[in-house]
N, C-alpha and C positions, 0 to 999 in steps of 0.2 A: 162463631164463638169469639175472634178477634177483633172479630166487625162490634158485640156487645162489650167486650172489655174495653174497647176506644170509647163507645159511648158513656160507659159506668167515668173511663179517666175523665172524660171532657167536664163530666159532670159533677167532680168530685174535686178539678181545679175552680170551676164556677164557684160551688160554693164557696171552696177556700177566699179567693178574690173577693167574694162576697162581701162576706165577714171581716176581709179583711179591710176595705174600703167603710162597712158600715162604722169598723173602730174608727178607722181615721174621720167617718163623719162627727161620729162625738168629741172626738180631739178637738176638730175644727173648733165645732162648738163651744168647747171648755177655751181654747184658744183666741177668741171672737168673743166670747164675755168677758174675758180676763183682759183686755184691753184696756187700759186704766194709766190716768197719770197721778204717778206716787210720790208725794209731799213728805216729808220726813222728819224727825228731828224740829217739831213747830214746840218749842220752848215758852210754856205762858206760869206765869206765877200770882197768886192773889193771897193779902192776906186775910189768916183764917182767922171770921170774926161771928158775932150773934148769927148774923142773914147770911151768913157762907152759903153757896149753892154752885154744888159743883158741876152741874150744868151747864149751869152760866160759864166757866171757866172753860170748858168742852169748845160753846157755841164761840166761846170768842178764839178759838184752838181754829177753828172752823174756817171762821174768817178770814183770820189771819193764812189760812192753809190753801186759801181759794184766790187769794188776793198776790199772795207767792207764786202761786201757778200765774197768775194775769199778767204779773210785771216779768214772767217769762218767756212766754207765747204770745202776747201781744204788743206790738209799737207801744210806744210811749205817747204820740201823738192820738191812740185810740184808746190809752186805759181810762182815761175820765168820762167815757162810756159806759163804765158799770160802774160807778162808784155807787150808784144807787140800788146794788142787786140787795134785793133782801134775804134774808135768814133765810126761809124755807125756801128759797130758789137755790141756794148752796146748798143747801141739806138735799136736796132732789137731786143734785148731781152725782153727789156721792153716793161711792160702791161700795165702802166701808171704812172702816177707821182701827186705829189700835193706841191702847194706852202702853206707851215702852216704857214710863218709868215714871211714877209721882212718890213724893218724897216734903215733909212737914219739916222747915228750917227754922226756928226762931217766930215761931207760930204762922209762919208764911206757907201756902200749897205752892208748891211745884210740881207741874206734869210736862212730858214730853210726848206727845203726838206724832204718829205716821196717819197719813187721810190719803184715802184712793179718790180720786174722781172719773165718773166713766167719760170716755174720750167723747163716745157720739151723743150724749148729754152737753157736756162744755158745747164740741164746735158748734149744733145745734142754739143753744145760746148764745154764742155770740154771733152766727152769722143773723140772728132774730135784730142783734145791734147793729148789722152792716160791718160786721169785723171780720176781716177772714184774718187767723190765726198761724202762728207759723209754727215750722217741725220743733222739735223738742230736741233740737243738736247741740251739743256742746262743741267746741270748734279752738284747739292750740293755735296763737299766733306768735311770732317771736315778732318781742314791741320795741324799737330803737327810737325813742325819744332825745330829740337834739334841742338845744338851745343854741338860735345865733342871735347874741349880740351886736346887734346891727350896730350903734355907739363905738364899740371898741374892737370890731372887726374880730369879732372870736367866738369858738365854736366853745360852748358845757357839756362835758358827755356825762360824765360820771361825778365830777368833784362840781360842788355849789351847783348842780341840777337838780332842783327841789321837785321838779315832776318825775324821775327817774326816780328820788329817794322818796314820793310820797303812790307812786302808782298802786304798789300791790299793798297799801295800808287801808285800802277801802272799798274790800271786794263784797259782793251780797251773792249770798247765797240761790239769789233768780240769776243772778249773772250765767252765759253760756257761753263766755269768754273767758278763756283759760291764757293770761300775756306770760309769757316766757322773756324774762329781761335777759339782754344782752349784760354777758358776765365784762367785767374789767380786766380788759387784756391793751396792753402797751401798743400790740403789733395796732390793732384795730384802730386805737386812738390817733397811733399816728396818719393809720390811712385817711379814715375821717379826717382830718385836720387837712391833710393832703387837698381833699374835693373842694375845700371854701368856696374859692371864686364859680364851682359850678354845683355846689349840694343839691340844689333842685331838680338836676338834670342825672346825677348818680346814681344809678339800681341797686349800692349794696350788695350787689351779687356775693362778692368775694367774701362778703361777712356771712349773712344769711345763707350759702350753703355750708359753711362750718356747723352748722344748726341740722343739719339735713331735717328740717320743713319745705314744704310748702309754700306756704300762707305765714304773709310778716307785714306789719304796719310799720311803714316809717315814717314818725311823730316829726317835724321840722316845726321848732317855735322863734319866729321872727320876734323880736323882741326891740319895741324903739322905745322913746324915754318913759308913756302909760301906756300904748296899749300893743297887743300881742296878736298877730296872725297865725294861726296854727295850719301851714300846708298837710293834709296825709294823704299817704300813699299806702294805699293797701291792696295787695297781690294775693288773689289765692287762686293757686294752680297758676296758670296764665295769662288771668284774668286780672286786670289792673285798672283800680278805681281811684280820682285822685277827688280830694274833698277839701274845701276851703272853708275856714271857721276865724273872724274875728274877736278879739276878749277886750275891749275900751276901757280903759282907768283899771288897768291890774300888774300889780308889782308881785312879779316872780318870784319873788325873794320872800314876801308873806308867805307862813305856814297856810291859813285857813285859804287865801285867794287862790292858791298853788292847789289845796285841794276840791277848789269849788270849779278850776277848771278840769281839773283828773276826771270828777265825777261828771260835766258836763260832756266833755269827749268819751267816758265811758258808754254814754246814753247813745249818741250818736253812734260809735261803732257797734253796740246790739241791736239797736234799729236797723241799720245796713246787712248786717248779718240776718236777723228775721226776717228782711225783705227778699235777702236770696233765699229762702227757705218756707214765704209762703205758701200756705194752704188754699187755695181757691175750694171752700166749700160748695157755692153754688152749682160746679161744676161737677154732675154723676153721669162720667164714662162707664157703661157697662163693658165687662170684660168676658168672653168667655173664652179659657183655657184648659184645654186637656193634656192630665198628667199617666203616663204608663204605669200597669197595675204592678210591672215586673221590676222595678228601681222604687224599693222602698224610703230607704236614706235620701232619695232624691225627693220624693214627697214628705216627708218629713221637715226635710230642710226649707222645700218650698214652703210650710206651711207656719213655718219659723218666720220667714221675712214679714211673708203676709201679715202675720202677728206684730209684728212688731213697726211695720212702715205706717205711718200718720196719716199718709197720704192715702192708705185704704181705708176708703171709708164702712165698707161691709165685706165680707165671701162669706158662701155657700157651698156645698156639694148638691150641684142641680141634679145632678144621677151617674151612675156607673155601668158599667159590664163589666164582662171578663177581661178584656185589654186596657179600658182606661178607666180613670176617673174621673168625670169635669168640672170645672169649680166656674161659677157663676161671681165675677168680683165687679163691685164698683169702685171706682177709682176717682178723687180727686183731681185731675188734672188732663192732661193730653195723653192719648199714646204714644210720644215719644219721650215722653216724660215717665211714662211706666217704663218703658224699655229701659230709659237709660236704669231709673234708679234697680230694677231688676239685675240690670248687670254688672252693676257696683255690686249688688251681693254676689256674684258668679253664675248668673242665673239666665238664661238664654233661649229664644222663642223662636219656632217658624210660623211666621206670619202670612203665609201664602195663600191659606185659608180664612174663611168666617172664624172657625173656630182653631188657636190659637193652640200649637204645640211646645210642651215643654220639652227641651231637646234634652 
């Protein structure tokens, strides 16, 4: 009798597990469709006349929605690659769209658009361009833009520094750099002034941890009678990249030239940045990882990341038992490159096997 009552339990956690792995397979699911990059706020207006067609207004909502996504997932040396995508190849990508608000001003339409695009759609198309695309991170730097006047042997930090005063006057909304200006503080300026004879060779340390970041560009603009050297240095974590840019026949002092270089160094540091964060699409590591049937939160959570990392290119639940569940993933990149970005989220493997435990 005790011997059939173990066999009624064994068989009665089975099922539980079952059913409970088959929910999480549909989650998967819903979680693995819903993978989408979401465009917002795309602002188009036309006025309203005889041949109005507000279609037409839609499709250019469209474009303009797919084109915002490109100048932020793609270099800038590889957006004139798609300039020529047409209508219904955007229209195919998209997962869906929503009208958040149209409104009749002085006989003008005004609509505001959100547009989904599916992920494995886009990378798909562009790596058919030879583009591999990069993560969709947003990324804080604390930016310390310096002017030396090589002429008159003197550093600008704050006053008559027209790139300090024009930096965050021309952000776009592709942008995935977030600059944090160094505030106006006495102590600093005098440090700065202090470093002259070696600015080049200064890490900023003492400022930049007052910030507690990370990750800080420090902008140095050489400055002789026309033309402008721009040293930067940019640090993130530990990692330090130095980048040399010159600007011929530009007077600092010009509103418009002042911000045609902002915008020029703007380009350049989101280029750098996507490039630590491309996608090698042609690259499908498969993965297989088994998760315990008894830590549900922890499947759950795993299946959050999953969702949301760029660099997964598909998962599945290949099958279950009663103690695990396995998920079948391919991955964009290396496996050590899975690992790390796994354990940025807190998420930790024994890899001692073929098949790959979630700890």
């Amino acid at each position: 009798m005790k011997i059939n009552n173990k066999i009624l339990h064994s068989k009665i956690l089975y099922i539980f597990f079952a059913i409970l792995s088959l929910i999480l397979f549909f989650f998967s699911t819903v979680n693995l469709n819903a993978k989408a990059f979401n465009i917002n706020n795309i602002e188009i207006s036309k006025p309203f006349e005889i041949k109005f067609d507000k279609n037409e207004v839609i499709n250019d909502g469209f474009k303009r929605a797919f084109f915002e996504l490109i100048s932020s997932i793609v270099k800038s040396s590889d957006q004139i690659k798609v300039d020529d995508v047409k209508l219904n190849e955007i229209k195919g990508m998209i997962e869906s769209f929503t009208v958040k608000e149209e409104k009749f001003i002085d006989n003008v339409y005004h609509v505001s658009l959100g547009v989904s695009f599916n992920k494995k759609k886009i990378f798909y198309f562009l790596e058919k361009k030879n583009i591999f695309p990069s993560a969709l991170k947003k990324k804080k730097f604390l930016f310390i833009p310096i002017i030396i006047d090589e002429n008159e042997n003197n550093l600008l930090i704050f006053s008559k520094n027209k790139i300090f005063e024009k930096w965050n006057s021309s952000n776009e909304t592709f942008h995935l750099i977030d600059y944090i200006l160094l505030t106006e503080d006495l102590e600093d300026i005098n440090l700065i002034q202090s470093k002259y004879e070696f600015i080049e060779e200064y890490d900023f340390k003492e400022i930049t941890d007052k910030y507690f970041l990370n990750d800080s560009i420090i902008a140095l603009f050489f400055k002789s009678k026309n033309d402008v050297r721009v040293l930067s240095r940019i640090k993130i974590k530990d990692d330090i990249n130095i980048k040399n840019q010159s600007f011929l026949n530009i007077d600092l002092n010009d509103d418009e030239q002042s911000i045609k270089i902002v915008n020029d160094l703007k380009i350049i540091y989101e280029d750098y940045w996507k490039n630590m964060n491309q996608i090698n699409t042609s690259i499908k590591l498969p993965i297989t990882v088994k998760a315990s049937n008894f830590d549900n939160s922890k499947i759950i959570n795993f299946e959050k990341v999953l969702a949301k990392t760029d660099l997964i290119y598909s998962y599945t639940i290949s099958k279950f038992d009663r103690d695990f569940i396995y998920y079948q993933i391919i991955f964009n990149g290396t496996p050590n490159i899975f690992l790390k970005t796994m354990s940025d989220n807190k998420l930790f493997f024994n890899t001692q096997n073929k098949v790959w435990s979630l700890k």
